[in-house]
N, C-alpha and C positions, 0 to 999 in steps of 0.2 A: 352660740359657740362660746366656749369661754375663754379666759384670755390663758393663750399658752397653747391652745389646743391648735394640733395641725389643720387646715384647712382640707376640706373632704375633696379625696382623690389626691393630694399632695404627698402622700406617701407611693401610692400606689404609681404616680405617672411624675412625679418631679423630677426624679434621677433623669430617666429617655428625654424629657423636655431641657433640659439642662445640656444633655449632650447634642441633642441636635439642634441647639442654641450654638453650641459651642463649635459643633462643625459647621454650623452655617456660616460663622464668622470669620472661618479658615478654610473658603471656599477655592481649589485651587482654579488657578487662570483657566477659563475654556469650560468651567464645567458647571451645570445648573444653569446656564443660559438658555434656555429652551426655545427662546423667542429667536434664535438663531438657525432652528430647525422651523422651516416654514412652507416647505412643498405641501402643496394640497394632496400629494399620491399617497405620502405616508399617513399611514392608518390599520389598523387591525384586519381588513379584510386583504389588501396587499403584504401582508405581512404573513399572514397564513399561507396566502397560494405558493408563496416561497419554503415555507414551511412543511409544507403539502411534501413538495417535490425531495426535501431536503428529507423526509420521513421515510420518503419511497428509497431513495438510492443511499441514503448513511450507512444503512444494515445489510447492505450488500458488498457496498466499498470495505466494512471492516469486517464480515464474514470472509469473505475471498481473500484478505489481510493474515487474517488467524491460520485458514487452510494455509498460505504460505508457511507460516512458521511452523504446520504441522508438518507438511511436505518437508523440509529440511531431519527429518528424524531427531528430535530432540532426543529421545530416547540413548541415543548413542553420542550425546552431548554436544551436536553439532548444530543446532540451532541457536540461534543469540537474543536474548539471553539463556547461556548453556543452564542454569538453575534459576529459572524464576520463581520459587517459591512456591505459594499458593496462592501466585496469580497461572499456573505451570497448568498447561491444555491434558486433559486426558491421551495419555500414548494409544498409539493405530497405528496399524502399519497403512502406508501412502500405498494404495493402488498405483497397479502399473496400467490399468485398463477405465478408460478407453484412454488408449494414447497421448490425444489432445488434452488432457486433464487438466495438466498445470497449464498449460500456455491458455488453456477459455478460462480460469480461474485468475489468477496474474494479470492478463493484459486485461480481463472484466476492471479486475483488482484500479489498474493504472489509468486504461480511459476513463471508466465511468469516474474516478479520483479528480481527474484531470478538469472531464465535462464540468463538474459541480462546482467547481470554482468562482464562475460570474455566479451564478446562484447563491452562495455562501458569501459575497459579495454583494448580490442582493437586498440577500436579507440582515446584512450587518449595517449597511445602509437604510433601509427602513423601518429600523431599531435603535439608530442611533440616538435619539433622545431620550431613550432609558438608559442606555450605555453611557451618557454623562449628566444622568440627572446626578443631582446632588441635595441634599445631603441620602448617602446611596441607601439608605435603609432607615426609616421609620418606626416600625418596627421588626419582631423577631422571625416574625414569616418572611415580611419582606428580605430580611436581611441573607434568610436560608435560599432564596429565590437567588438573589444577586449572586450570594457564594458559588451555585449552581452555574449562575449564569458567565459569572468568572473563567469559572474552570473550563466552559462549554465554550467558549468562544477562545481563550486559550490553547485547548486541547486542540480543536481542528485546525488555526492558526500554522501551530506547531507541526501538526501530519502533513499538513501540506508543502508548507517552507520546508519541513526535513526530506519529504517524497519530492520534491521536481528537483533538490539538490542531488539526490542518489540519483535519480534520472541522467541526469545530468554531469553524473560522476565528480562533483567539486564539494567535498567534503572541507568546508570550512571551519564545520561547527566543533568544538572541542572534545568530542563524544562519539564512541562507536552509533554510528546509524542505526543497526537490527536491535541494540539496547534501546536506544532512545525512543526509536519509532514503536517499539511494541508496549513498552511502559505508559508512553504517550496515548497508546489507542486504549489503555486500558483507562486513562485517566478520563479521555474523552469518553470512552462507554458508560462509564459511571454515573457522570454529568449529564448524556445524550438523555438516558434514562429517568435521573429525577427532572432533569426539564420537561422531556414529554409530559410526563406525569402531573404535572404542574402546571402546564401548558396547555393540555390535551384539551379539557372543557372547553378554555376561550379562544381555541383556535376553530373548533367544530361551530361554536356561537357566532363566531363571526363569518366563515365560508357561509352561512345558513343563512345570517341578516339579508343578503341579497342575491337573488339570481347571476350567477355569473356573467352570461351574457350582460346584463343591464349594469353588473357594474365597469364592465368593459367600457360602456357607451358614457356613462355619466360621469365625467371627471370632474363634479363638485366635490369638496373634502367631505369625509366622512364623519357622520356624528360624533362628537365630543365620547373618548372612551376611559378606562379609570384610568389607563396604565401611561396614559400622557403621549402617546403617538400623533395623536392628531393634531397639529398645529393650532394653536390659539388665534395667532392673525399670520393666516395663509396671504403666501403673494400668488399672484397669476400663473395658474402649469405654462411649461414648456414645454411638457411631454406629457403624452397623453399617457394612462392607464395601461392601453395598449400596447402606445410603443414603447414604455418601461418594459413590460413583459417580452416584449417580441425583440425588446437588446440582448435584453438577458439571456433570453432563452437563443439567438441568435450565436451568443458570444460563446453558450456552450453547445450548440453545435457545431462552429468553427474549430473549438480548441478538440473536439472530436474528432474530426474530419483529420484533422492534423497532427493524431496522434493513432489512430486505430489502424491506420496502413502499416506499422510496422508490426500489428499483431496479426492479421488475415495476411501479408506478405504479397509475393507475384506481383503486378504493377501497379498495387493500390501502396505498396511500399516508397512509392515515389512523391507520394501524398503526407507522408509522414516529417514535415519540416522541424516537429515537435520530438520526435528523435533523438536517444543520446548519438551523438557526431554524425548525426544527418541522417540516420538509418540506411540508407540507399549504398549499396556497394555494386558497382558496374562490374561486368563478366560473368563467363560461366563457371559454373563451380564455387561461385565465390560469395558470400554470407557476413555477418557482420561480426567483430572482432571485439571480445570484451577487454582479455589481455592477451599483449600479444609474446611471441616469444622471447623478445628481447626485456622487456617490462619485467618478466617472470625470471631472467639471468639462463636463459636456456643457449646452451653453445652447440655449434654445430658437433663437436665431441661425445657431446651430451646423448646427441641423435642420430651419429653417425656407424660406421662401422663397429663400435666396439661394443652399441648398446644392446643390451639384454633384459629382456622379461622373465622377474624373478616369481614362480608360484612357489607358494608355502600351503601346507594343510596336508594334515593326515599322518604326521611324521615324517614327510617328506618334502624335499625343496627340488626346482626343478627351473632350469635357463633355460629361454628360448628365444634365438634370434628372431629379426622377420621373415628369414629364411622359413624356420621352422613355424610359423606358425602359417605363414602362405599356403605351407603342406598340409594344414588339417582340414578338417572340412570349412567352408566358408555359407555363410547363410547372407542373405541381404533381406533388407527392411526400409520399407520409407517413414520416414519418423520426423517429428516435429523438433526442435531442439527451443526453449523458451529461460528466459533469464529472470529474472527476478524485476528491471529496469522495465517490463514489456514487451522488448521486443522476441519477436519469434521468428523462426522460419522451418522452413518442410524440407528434407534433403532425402537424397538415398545413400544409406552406409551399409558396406562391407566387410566383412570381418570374420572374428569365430566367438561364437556363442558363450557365454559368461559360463553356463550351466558344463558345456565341453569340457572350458578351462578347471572349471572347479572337478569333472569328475577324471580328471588328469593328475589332480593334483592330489587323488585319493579322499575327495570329498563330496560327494554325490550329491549329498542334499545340505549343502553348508546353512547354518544359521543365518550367517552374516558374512560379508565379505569384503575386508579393510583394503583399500585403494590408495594407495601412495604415489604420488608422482615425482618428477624428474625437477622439478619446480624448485629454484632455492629462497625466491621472497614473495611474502603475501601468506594470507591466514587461510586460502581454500586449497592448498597442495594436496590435502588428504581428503578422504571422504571414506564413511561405512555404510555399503550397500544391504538392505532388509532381505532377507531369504524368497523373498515372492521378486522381490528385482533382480535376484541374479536366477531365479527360476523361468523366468520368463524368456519365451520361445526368442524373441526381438529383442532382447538383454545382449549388446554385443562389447568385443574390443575390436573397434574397428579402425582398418587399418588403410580404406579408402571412403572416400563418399564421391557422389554423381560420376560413377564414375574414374575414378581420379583416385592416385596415392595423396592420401592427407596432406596440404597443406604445411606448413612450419608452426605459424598462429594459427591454425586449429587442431595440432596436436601429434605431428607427424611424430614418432613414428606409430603410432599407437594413443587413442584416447577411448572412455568407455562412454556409450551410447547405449540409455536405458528409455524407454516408454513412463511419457509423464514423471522425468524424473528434473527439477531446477537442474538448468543449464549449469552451474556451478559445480555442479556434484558430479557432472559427465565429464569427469577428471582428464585433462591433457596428457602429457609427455609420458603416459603412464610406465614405472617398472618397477614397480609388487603388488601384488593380488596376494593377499592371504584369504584365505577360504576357513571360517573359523565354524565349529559345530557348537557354539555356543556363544 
């Protein structure tokens, strides 16, 4: 070599050796300690079987996620975000059949969300020594891995803190929810995918290294693997393989059990502790209350003697008290009523038929048809009904349920009552129906 000349490879690798010199030396408190991570469970083959489960239920939690946001009809700018760009779902009109639609889709959407929790929890636990190795990247694969892994542990982070908070109705965080949460699944889907991808080989490599059953049974650590899971100097289990597995899997069947009664209803509803405000509402007739009429600024004036159901459509306008509309024919239906939060319930309502009102109104086969309510605060006063929703036979305004005139909080004197339509949109205090042919 002669004098002056760069040493071979010093060009090519001095820069990345230099920097991860450099971050090594600015290693923050807590990170790159790995000999701090010392369970003999973590390891690549328990790290899959969480993985495993995590691959089965992800693609369902945010399939049944997106159907919600189709369900709200973006189309008619009512879904949030009202323009997402070209991240924006191809438009469909939301089926009104089979009934149940939204409420198996939504509460699928919320428990199995819910379930996957200790599992996600899991496996962020059995991974944790790559999530504070340090210096975080090597090189430029690794570093695409990590970015990935970032975003991915992030993304669902964030679905779930922002999902139990809407549950839960305690919007703290400084951001429209239906914005944040679908941005978010989209960032998480993105992530889900290059990780798989990434992933995929050494997850199937290692369920494969050993018979499940046997690795149940043998709770020595597992061989030494590239990605640094395996502890270097394991201390003694405290838990077995096993019972790691059967916490886990325990802890989501509990937050199941505790959350799915308020979506099947009737006396499994009393099961539901996990509930936004306890789900269980005692008496007949009576269902659970998202806002109620005083929340909404609804006055008994509002609802009382003077109010009127205004149709429009056709060129013509048209008032109808409860009187008058008690006179028309009346159809009854038993119908599911499901909210965005999960929960559901099955009622019977009474009323007259959307399709009546619209061919009263000199509109037979309306396009669409805009629902305004009685409502003076809050962003869901309005709603625009798809021509297959107000065609439908069980498409009502109904004016009693079980029975019974409506309720106050739930929509007396008049609220509309569609088939697999988001509880949101089955607008309360209703007075105007426009019936538009376009």
């Amino acid at each position: 070599m002669r004098p002056g000349e760069p040493r071979p490879g010093a060009t090519r690798y001095g820069a990345p050796v230099r920097l991860w010199r450099a971050l090594e030396r600015r290693r923050p408190p807590g990170f790159g300690r790995v000999r701090a991570w010392r369970s003999p469970l973590r390891g690549p083959w328990l790290t899959s079987v969480f993985a495993v489960v995590l691959l089965a239920g992800l693609p369902i939690v945010t399939v049944t996620g997106l159907l919600s946001y189709a369900a709200y009809s973006p189309r008619f700018g009512q879904a949030f975000p009202p323009d997402a760009g070209w991240l924006r779902l191809p438009y469909f009109e939301w089926p009104t059949r089979p009934a149940w639609l939204y409420r198996v889709t939504q509460g699928l959407h919320v428990v199995l969300g819910l379930a996957l929790v200790p599992v996600v929890l899991g496996k962020l636990w059995s991974v944790a020594p790559k999530l504070f190795a340090w210096p975080p990247a090597r090189s430029f694969a690794q570093l695409l891995e990590r970015v990935t892994l970032l975003l991915l542990v992030g993304g669902i982070l964030f679905e779930i803190v922002t999902g139990v908070l809407n549950i839960q109705y305690a919007y703290v965080f400084g951001f429209g929810f239906y914005e944040g949460h679908y941005y978010g699944a989209w960032v998480f889907i993105g992530a889900f995918a290059a990780h798989v991808t990434i992933k995929l080989p050494r997850m199937v490599r290692a369920l494969r290294s050993r018979p499940f059953r046997d690795a149940l049974r043998d709770d020595r650590p597992e061989p030494p693997d590239p990605d640094g899971l395996v502890p270097a100097a394991p201390r003694p289990a405290t838990m077995t393989r096993r019972g790691a597995l059967a916490f886990v899997g325990g802890g989501s069947l509990l937050v199941a059990v505790m959350t799915a009664g308020q979506v099947i209803g009737g006396a499994a509803r009393r099961t539901a502790f996990l509930a936004p405000r306890g789900g269980h509402v005692p008496g007949p007739g009576e269902f659970p209350v998202n806002r109620t009429a005083a929340a909404a600024g609804i006055t008994a004036e509002d609802v009382g003697a003077r109010w009127r159901l205004v149709l429009r459509g056709g060129g013509r306008t048209l008032e109808l008290d409860r009187a008058d509309l008690l006179a028309l024919p009346q159809h009854t239906a038993e119908l599911p009523i499901a909210c965005v939060e999960g929960w559901a319930t099955v009622r019977t309502w009474s009323g007259v038929r959307l399709r009546d009102l619209a061919a009263a109104a000199g509109v037979p086969e309306p396009a669409s048809a805009y629902v305004r309510s009685a409502e003076r605060y809050g962003a869901f006063n309005q709603a625009t009904l798809q021509a297959n929703q107000v065609a439908d036979p069980d498409s009502l305004l109904a004016l009693r349920v079980d029975g019974a005139d409506l309720p106050l909080d739930h929509g007396r004197p008049a609220r509309v009552i569609v088939p697999a339509l988001p509880g949101v949109h089955n607008t309360k205090w209703v007075r105007l129906i426009e019936f538009r042919t376009r």
